[in-house]
C-alpha positions, 0 to 999 in steps of 0.5 A: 672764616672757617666755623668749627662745630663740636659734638659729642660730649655729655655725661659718662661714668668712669671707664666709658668712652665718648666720641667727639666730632668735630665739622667744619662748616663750608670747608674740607676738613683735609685741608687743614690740620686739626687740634684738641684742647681741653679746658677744665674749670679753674685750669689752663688749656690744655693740648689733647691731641692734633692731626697734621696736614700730613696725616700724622698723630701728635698726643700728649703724652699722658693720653695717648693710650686712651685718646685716638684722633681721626678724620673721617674724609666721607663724613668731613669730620675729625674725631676723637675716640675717648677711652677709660676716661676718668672723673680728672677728664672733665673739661670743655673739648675744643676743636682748632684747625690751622692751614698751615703745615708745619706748626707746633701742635701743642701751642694754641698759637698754631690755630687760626680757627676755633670752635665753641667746645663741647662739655665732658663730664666723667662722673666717679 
């Protein structure tokens, strides 16, 4: 099955940024649509963001001036650019992909494959 690895996070004051990555092991990232989630400690998860198999943008809509997706075909990887995060950003980042194209983005049951996730931590 397909192995998604997340990198990127640690820990960052308030109003940076982090770039998270995600890869997916033995598999071309354009083959599949990809998602973030975060969960914080004591919360649900939550969507981020995802990219389409078709290559449009789905944002929650609170993070969209903020947050930006991406894929990096040369590299086989999905990003997601953080700016002006704040201290209510920490959580655990996860990565989802889904082969499938036509799917509701923010619902965690339209990913087949997730990765382990990546700690955010925005200090005051």
């Amino acid at each position: 099955q397909v192995q998604l690895v997340e990198s990127g996070g640690g820990l960052v004051q308030a109003g940076g940024s982090l770039k998270l990555s995600c890869a997916p092991s033995g598999r071309t990232v354009s083959n599949y649509a990809v998602g973030w989630f975060r969960q914080a400690p004591g919360k649900e998860r939550e969507f981020v963001a995802a990219i389409r198999l078709s290559g449009g943008l789905d944002y929650y809509s609170s993070l969209k001036d903020r947050f930006t997706i991406s894929t990096d075909n040369a590299k086989n990887m999905v990003h997601l650019q953080m700016n002006g995060l704040k201290p209510e950003d920490t959580a655990i980042y996860y990565c989802a992909a889904t082969r499938s194209a036509f799917n509701n983005w923010p619902n965690r049951s339209s990913y087949d494959y997730w990765g382990q996730g990546t700690q955010v931590t925005v200090s005051s």
